[in-house]
N, C-alpha and C positions, 0 to 999 in steps of 0.2 A: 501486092503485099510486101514485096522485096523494098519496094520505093519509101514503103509508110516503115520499114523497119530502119530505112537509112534515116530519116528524119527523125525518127526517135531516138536514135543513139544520139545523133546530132545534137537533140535539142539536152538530152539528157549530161551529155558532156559540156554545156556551152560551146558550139564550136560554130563558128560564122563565116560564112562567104565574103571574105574581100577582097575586092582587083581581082578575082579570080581565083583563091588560092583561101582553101578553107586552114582560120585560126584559131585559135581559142580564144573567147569572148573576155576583154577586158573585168573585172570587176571595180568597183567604184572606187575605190582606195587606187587601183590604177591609174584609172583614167583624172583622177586626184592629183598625183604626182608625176602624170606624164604633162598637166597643164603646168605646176607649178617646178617641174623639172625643165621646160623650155622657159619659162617666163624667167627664174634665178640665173644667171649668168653672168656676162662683163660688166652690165650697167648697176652691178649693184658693188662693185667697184670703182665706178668713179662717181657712182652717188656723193661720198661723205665730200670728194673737192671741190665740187659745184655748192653742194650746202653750205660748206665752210666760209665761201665768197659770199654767200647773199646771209647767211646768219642761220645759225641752228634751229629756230622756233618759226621762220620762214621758210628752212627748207621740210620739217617734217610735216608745214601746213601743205606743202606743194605734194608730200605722198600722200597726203590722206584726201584732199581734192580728186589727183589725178588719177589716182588708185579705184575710186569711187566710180569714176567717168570711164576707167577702162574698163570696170565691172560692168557696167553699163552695153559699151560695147559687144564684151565676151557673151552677153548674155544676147546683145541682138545676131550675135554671129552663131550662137548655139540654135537660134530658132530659125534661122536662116537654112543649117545644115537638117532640123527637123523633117521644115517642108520640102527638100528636094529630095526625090526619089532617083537619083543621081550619086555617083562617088564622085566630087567634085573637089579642088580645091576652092582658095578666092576666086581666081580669077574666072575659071570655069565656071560659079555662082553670075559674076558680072557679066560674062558672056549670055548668058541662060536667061537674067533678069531684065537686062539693061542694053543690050546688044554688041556687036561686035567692036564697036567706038570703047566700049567703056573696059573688056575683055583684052584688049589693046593696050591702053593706057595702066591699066590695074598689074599686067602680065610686067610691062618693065619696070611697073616703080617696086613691084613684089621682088623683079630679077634684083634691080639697083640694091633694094633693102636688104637683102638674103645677103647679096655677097657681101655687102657693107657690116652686117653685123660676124659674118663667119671672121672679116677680115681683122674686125675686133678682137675677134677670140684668138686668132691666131697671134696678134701682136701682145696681147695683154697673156696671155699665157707666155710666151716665150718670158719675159717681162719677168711675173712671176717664177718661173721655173729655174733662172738665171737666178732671183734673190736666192731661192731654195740650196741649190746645188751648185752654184759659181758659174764662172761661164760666160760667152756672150746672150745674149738674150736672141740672137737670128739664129742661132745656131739652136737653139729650144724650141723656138716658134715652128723651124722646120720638124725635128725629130714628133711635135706634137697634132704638125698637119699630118705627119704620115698614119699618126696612131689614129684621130680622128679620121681619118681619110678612109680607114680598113674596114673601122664601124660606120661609116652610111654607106658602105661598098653593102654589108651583109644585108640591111635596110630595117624595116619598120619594128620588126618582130623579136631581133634582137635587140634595139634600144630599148622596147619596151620589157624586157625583162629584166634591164640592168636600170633601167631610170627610177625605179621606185629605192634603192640602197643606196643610189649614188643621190639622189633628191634630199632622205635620210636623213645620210652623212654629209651633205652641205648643210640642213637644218641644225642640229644638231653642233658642229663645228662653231659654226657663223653664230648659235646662240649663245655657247660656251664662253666664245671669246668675250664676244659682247658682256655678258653677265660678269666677266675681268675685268673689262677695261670698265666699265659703269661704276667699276667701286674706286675709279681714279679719277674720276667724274669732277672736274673742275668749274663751278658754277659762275663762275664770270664771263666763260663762254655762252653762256644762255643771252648777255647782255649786248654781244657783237649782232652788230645790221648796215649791212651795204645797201644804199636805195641802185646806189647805179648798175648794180649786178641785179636788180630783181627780176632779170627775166632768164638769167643765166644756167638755170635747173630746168628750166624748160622741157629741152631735146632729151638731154639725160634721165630725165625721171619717166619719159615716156617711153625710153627705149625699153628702161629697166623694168617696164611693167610690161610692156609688149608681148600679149601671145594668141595673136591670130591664127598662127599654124596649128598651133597645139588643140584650140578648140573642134578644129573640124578633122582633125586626125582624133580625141577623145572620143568625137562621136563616130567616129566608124569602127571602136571596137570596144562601143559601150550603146548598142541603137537596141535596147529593152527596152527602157524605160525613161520616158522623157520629165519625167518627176528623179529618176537619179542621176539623168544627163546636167539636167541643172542646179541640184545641189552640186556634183562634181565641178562643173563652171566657179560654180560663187563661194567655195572650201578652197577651191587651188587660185580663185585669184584674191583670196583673203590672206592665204598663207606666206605668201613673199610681200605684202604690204606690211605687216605683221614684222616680217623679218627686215625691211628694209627699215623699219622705224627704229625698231632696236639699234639695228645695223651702225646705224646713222648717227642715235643720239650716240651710243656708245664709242664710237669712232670722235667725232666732230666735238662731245662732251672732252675727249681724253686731248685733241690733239688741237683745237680750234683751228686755225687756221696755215698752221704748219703740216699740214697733208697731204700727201704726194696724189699724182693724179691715178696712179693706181696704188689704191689705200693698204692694201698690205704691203707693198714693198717697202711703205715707209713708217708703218708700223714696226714693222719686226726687224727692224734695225736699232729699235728701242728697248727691245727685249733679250736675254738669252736665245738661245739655242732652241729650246724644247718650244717658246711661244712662238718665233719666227717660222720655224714646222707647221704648226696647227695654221697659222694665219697662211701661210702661201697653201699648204694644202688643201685647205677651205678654197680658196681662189682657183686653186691648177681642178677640184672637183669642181667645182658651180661654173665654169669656163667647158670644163668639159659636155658636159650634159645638154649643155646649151648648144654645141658646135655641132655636135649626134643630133639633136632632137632639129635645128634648124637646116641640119645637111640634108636631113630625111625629108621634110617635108619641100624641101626646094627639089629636090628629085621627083620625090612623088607629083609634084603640079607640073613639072617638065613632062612628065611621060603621060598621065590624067588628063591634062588640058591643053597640051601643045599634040599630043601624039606624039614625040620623040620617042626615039627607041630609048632600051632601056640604057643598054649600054652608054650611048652618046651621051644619054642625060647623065649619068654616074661620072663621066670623064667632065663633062662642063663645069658641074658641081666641085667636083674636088682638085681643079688645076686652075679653074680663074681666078680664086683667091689666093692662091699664094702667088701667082705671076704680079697679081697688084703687090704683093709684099715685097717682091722680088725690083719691082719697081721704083720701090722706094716712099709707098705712101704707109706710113709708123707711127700716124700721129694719132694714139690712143683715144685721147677726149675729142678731139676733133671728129674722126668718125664716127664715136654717140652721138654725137649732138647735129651734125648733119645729116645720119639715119633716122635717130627719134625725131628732129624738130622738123625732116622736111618728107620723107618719105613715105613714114610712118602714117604721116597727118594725114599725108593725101590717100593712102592705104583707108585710111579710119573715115574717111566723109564718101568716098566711095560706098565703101560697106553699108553707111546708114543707108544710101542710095539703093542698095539691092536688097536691104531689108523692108524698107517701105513697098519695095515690087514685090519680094517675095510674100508676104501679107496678101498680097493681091490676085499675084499670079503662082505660089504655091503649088508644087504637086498634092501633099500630102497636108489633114490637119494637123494644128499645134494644139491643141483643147488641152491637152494636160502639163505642158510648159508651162501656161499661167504667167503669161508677159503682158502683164495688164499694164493701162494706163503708157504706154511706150513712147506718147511723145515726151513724157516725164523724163526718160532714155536719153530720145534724139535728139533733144536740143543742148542737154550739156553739153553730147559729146563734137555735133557741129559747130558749138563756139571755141570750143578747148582747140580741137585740131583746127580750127580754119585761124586763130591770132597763133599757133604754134605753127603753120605753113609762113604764114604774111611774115612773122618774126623770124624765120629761118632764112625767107627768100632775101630780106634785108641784110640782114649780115653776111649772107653772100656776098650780095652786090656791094658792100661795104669795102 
């Protein structure tokens, strides 16, 4: 009777067993803006300078394509997380589906990709921070690894109480401006087209869509309902395509091709005082959330799928990216676009790989997910990421 009273309160409060350590059960609006809180971040800053090179009406065709084909993915990776009766991350899924070859390969290109984008955040925030308040920019990137460093030390439960106000106030900010700068809207910029840049949005618009972590961290503190797991999915990866369109026209309308590689800094040197505020602050928040939400969940796959302690995984996570900063790799747009175009890719055709298993070899059913028709799914996203692997590996070796 004792036992059936604990489960009652339990159930009666939302409160769910994760890792060990009972929470309180996401509600959908969370699990919303915990997707769309890691998805907004650095790449939606150097979105408008890639677009500006290959042409305005080219690059907003490039978000609503790849926008589409991530959704796509998010959603083979929500049923992915359905069927396993497991707290897994990726790789841990790859292990499980696909065997230990593929749990291997998934584990470092996840490692390579996590540090890659935190390293983003760190340089483009300093960047940022330095427009805002003067200053050198290394000297900001550190004072902001430390802050971010403190939040994925505390780990999952406290990002997810601040990521739905800080998601928000980047929505909110970032539309604000936008809906400013659109009434400066210069329509001759609609007429500029580079053929030789058209593949040059590429890496970048993939990164900026990127949120593999975010999906299987939503559903571990949203596992009710698999009819609200997947609205949650296809709301929070609507909501940053949505904003990156704005984003975009708005920016790339106002500035055509005179725009810095990270787009506020070279906005709000256009404006007063009071705009140059809003525009880095929108950046130094949307960087934020992004460094928390991607900190978190490269810990959590350290400790889940490697067994690392905990400790250890928290010291990896928060000192290897700044030692590469420390190293001297700063170059903003270059680590988007070797993250999204090369990492990511191979991140994203893996995954189909363990979703076609997981259909097969499944713990658990999906009956109410409703992921019909899926090769309709797998094929865009296999050709999307496999010419954005090829075309990445090229330019390398270039």
């Amino acid at each position: 009777m004792y036992n059936i009273h604990i489960m009652y309160n339990l159930k009666k409060e939302e409160i769910i067993l994760h890792q060990g350590v009972y929470k309180t059960q996401a509600s959908v609006g969370e699990a919303i803006f915990m997707i769309t809180g890691m998805t907004i971040g650095a790449g939606v800053l150097g979105l408008p300078y890639v677009v500006a090179q290959v042409g305005l009406i080219t690059g907003l065709l490039y978000i609503v394509g790849l926008g589409l084909v991530m959704m796509f993915l998010n959603l083979m990776l929500g049923e992915i997380s359905i069927r396993t009766n497991q707290e897994l991350q990726l790789a841990g899924f790859a292990g499980k589906y696909l065997g230990r070859w593929a749990k291997i390969i998934l584990s470092i290109t996840i490692i390579l990709s996590s540090y890659g984008v935190l390293l983003a955040y760190i340089i483009g925030e300093g960047e940022v921070l330095a427009a805002l308040f003067g200053g050198m920019p290394a000297f900001w990137s550190v004072l902001f690894w430390v802050f971010g460093s403190v939040m994925v030390w505390f780990g999952l439960q406290t990002i997810k109480k601040v990521e739905k106000w800080l998601s928000l106030g980047v929505i909110f900010i970032i539309t604000g401006l936008s809906i400013f700068l659109l009434k400066k809207f210069n329509f001759e910029n609609l007429a500029y087209f580079n053929p030789v840049n058209l593949f040059l949005p590429y890496g970048v618009v993939l990164f900026a869509l990127h949120a593999s972590p975010a999906i299987v961290e939503a559903h571990a503190l949203l596992p009710g309902s698999q009819k609200h797991f997947k609205k949650a999915i296809i709301i929070g990866t609507l909501i940053p395509i949505c904003v990156y369109l704005l984003f975009v026209a708005a920016t790339v309308g106002f500035s055509g091709q005179n725009i810095t590689e990270v787009a506020t800094v070279g906005l709000s040197r256009q404006f007063g005082p009071f705009i140059a505020v809003l525009f880095n602050l929108f950046a130094a928040l949307a960087m934020g959330t992004g460094f928390m939400g991607i900190g978190i969940a490269l810990k959590q796959s350290f400790v889940w799928d490697h067994g690392v302690n905990k400790t250890l995984a928290e010291v990896a996570v928060i000192f290897i990216p700044i030692l590469l900063f420390a190293l001297g790799l700063r170059s903003f747009a270059e680590v988007l676009d070797v993250v999204g175009g090369l990492f990511i890719s191979i991140e994203a055709i893996l995954c189909v790989l363990i979703f076609t298993a997981a259909k097969q070899k499944g713990d658990l059913p999906a009956d109410r997910y409703g992921l019909k028709y899926y090769w309709l799914l797998v094929v865009p996203v296999l050709v999307v990421f496999s010419v954005a692997a090829i075309y990445s590996v090229i330019k390398i070796l270039q």
